[in-house]
N, C-alpha and C positions, 0 to 999 in steps of 0.2 A: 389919301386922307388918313390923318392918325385914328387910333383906335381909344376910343376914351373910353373906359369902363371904371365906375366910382367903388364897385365893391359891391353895391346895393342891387343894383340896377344891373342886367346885361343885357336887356334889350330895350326897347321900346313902343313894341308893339303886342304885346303880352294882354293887354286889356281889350285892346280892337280886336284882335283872335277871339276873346273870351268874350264879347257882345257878339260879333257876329254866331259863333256855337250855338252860344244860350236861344238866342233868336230863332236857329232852325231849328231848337230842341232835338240839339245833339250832343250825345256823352262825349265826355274825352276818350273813352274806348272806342266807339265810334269814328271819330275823328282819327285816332291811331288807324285803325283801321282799314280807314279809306285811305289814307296815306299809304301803307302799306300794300295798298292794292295800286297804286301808283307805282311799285319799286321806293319809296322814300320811308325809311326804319323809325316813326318817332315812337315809343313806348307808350303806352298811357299816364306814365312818372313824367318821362319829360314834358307831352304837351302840360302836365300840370303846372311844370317848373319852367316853361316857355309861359305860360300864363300867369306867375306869380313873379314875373321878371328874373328869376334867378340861374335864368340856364340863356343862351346863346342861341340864337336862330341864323342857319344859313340861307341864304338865297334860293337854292335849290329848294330845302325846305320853304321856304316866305311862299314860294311861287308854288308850290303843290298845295299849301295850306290855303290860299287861293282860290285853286282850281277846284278843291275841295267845297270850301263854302260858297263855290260860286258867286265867287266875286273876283273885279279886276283886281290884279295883283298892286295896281296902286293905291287900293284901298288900306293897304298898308305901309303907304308911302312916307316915309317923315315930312313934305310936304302936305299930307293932308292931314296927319294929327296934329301937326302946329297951323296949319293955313300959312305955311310959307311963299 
């Protein structure tokens, strides 16, 4: 599958990370941090810029950030933000 990035946007799940967070009233330091305790490196800059769509999320990362808020990892599925 190609890789379509408009410039604006580089992810698409940048919002659903940021409700689910906000929800367990947890910082993005936090959140770094339990990643981290996973082996998985995201800064507290990035999760910001993963949150503001301007940074790229890998898989490895989608699936820890997951495990993290305890939730299925298809909670961040492009299927269930559009209802595909």
């Amino acid at each position: 599958m190609a890789r379509i990035i408009d410039g604006e946007q580089m992810n698409i799940v940048g919002d659903i990370i940021r409700e689910y967070r906000t929800k367990r009233k947890m910082s993005q330091q936090l959140l770094s941090d339990r990643l981290e305790l996973l082996g998985v490196y995201v800064c507290r800059g990035s999760v910001s810029r993963i949150e503001d769509k301007s940074r790229t999320v890998t898989d490895i990362e989608l699936y820890a950030i997951a495990k993290v808020l305890d939730i299925p990892w298809q909670e961040l599925s492009p299927e269930k933000q559009f209802n595909l």
